[in-house]
C-alpha positions in Angstrom: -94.8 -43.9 5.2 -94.0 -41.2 7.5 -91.7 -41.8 10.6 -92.9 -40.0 13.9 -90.0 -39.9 16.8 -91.4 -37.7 19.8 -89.3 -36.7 23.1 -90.4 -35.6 26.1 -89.4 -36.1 29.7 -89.0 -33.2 32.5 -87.6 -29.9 32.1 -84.1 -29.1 32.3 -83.1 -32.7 31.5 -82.1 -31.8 27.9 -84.9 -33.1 25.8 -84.6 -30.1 23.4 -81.1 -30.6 22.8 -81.8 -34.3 22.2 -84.7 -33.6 19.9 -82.3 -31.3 17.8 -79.5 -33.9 17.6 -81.8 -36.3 16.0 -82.6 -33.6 13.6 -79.2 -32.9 12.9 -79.0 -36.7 12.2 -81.7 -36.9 9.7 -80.4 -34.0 7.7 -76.5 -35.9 7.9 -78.0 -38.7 6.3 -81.0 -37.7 4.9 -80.6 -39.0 1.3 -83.2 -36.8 -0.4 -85.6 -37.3 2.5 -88.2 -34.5 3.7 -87.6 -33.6 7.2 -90.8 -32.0 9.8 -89.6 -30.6 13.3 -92.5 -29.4 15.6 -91.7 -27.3 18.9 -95.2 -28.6 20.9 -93.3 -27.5 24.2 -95.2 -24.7 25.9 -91.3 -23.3 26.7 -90.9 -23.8 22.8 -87.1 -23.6 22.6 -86.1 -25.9 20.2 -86.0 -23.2 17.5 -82.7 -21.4 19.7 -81.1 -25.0 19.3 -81.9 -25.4 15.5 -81.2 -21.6 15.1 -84.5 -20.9 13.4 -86.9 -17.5 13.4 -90.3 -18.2 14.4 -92.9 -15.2 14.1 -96.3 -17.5 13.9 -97.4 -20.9 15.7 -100.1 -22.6 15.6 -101.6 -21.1 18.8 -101.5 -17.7 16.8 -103.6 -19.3 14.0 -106.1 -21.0 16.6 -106.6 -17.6 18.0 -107.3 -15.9 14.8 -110.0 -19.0 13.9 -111.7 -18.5 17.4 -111.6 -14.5 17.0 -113.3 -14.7 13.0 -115.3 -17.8 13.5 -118.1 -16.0 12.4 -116.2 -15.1 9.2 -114.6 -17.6 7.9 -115.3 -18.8 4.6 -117.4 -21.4 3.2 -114.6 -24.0 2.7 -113.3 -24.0 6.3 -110.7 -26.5 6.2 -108.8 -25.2 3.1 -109.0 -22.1 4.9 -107.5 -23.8 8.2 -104.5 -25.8 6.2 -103.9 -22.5 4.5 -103.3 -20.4 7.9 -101.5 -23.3 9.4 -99.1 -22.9 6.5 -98.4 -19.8 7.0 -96.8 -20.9 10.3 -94.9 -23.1 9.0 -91.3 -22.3 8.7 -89.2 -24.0 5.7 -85.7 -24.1 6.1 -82.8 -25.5 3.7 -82.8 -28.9 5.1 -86.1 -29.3 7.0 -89.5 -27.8 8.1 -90.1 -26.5 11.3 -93.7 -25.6 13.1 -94.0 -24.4 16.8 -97.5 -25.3 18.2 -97.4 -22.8 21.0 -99.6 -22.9 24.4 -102.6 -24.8 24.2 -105.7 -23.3 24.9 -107.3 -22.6 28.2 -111.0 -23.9 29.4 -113.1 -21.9 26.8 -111.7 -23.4 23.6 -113.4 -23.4 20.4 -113.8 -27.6 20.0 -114.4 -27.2 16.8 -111.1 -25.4 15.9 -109.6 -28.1 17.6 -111.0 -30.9 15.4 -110.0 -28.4 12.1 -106.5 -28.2 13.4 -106.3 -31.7 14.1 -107.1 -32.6 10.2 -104.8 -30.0 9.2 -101.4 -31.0 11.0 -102.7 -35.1 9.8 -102.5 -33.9 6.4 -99.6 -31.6 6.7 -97.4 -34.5 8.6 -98.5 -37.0 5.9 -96.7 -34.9 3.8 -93.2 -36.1 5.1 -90.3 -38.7 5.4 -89.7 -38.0 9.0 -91.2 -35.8 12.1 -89.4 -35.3 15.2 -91.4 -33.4 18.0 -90.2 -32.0 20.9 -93.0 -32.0 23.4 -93.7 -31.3 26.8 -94.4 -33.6 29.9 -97.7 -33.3 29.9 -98.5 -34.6 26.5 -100.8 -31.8 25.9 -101.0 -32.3 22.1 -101.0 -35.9 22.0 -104.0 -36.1 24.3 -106.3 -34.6 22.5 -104.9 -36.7 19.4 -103.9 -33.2 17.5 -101.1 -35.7 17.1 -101.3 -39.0 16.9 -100.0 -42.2 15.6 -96.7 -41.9 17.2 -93.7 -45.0 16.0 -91.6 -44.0 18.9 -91.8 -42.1 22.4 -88.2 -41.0 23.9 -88.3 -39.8 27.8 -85.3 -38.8 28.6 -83.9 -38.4 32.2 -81.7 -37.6 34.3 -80.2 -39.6 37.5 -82.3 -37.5 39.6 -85.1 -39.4 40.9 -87.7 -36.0 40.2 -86.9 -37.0 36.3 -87.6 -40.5 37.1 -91.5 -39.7 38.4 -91.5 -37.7 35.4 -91.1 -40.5 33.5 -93.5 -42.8 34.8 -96.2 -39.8 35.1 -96.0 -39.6 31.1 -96.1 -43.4 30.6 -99.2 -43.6 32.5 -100.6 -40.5 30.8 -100.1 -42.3 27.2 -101.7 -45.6 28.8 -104.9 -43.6 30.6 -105.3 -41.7 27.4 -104.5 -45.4 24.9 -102.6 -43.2 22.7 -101.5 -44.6 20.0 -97.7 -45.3 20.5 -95.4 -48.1 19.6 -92.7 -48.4 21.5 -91.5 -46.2 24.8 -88.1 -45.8 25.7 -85.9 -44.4 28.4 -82.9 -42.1 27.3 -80.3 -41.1 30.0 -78.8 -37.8 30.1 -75.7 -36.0 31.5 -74.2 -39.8 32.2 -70.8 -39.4 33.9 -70.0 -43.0 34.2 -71.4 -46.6 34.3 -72.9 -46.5 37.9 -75.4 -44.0 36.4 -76.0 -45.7 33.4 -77.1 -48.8 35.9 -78.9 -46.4 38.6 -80.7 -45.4 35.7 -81.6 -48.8 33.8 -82.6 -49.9 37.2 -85.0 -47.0 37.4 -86.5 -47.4 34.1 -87.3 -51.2 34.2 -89.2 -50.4 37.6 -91.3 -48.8 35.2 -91.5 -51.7 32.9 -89.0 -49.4 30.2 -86.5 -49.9 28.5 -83.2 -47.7 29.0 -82.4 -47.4 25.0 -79.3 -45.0 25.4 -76.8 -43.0 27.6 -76.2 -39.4 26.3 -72.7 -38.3 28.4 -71.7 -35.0 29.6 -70.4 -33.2 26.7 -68.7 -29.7 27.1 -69.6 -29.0 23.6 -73.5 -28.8 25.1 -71.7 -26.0 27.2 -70.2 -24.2 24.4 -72.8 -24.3 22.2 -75.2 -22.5 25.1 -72.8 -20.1 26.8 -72.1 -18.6 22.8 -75.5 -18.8 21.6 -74.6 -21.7 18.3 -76.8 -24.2 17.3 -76.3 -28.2 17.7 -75.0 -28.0 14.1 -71.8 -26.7 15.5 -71.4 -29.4 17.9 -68.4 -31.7 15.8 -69.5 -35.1 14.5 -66.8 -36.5 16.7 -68.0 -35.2 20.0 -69.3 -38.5 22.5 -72.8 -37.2 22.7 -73.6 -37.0 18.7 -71.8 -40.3 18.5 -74.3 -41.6 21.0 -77.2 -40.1 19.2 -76.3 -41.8 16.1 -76.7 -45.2 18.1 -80.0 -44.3 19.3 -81.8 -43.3 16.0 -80.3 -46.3 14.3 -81.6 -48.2 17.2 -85.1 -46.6 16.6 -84.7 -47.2 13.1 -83.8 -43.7 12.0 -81.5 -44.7 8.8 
């Protein structure tokens, strides 16, 4: 049965980077497991981090479906899975799809309801998915993805990340989505005070602070010389603190 871990939580509070560490994770300890990472931030850099070339999303093929709607053959939604393939990078160790920006006003509804059938059937398809999404929830809200086992918002000490926070909890309640568990994750943690600022925070929002990323300087290093998170050392505090939190979520 597939395994859906998303992360969202303001920007600049390191969601991406924490979305590609649990990636890196998976593919450590994998064992022979299939492996789906999906970009649905509008910003979508969580390729950079994973050091993959993207040259199609999913906002590309929903374009082209709204453009040849007129056209498109009798079988639509072989049609649909087939473009939404093409979009779909595969890498050594894992998968990767970028949904790109969603649609404005005008959308074609029924595009929406052949993509949402298409990404069902392609996630179904894997162990694990990992998506690194935006505040807003965009994706989830109109249940392109759904069915989530476990929603990560991670923060920072600030109390702007904080609102963040609650703004997408309330989202996923308003909209019922259908997630199992929420969890705070604290970021750039530069000793135990924050850790409690935070946890104090978190259960004001009836949430649970799950983990403590610390400031790293291999985060810095890896940005300022343009590497990926897979040349961050398996020693370095942060990934050791990453391991506790997927085990935690019941990553293996």
């Amino acid at each position: 049965m597939t395994k859906i871990v998303a992360i969202s939580g303001k920007g600049g509070t390191g969601k991406t980077i924490l979305s590609a560490m649990l990636i890196r994770y998976l593919i450590d300890t994998r064992n022979n497991k299939s492996i789906l990472a999906v970009d649905a931030d509008p910003d979508a850099n969580l390729s950079n981090e994973l050091g993959v070339k993207v040259d199609k999303t999913i906002g590309d093929i929903k374009e082209y479906m709204e453009r040849n709607k007129i056209d498109i053959p009798g079988d639509k939604m072989l049609h649909f899975e087939a473009k939404v393939m093409e979009s779909l990078v595969e890498e050594k160790n894992f998968d990767f799809l970028v949904m790109g920006r969603s649609e404005g006003p005008g959308c074609y509804c029924y595009v929406n309801n052949l993509l949402r059938e298409a990404i069902s059937n392609l996630v179904d398809n894997y162990d694990y998915v990992v998506i690194d999404t935006g505040a807003g929830l965009e994706h989830f809200s109109r249940q392109v993805i759904k069915d989530i086992d476990t929603l990560l918002i991670i923060t920072d000490q600030s109390k702007n990340s904080i609102n963040t926070a609650r703004s997408i909890k309330e989202i996923s309640d308003e909209l019922n989505l259908n997630i199992k568990n929420i969890y705070i994750v604290a970021n750039k943690v530069s000793n135990k005070s924050v850790v409690d600022l935070i946890k104090k925070y978190a259960s004001e929002i009836s949430l649970e602070l799950i983990g403590a990323l610390p400031l790293d300087d291999n985060i810095v290093n890896i940005d300022l010389n343009g590497k990926t998170i897979f040349e961050i050392p398996k020693e370095s505090p942060i990934y050791k603190e990453v391991i506790q939190i997927a085990k935690k979520i019941g990553l293996p």
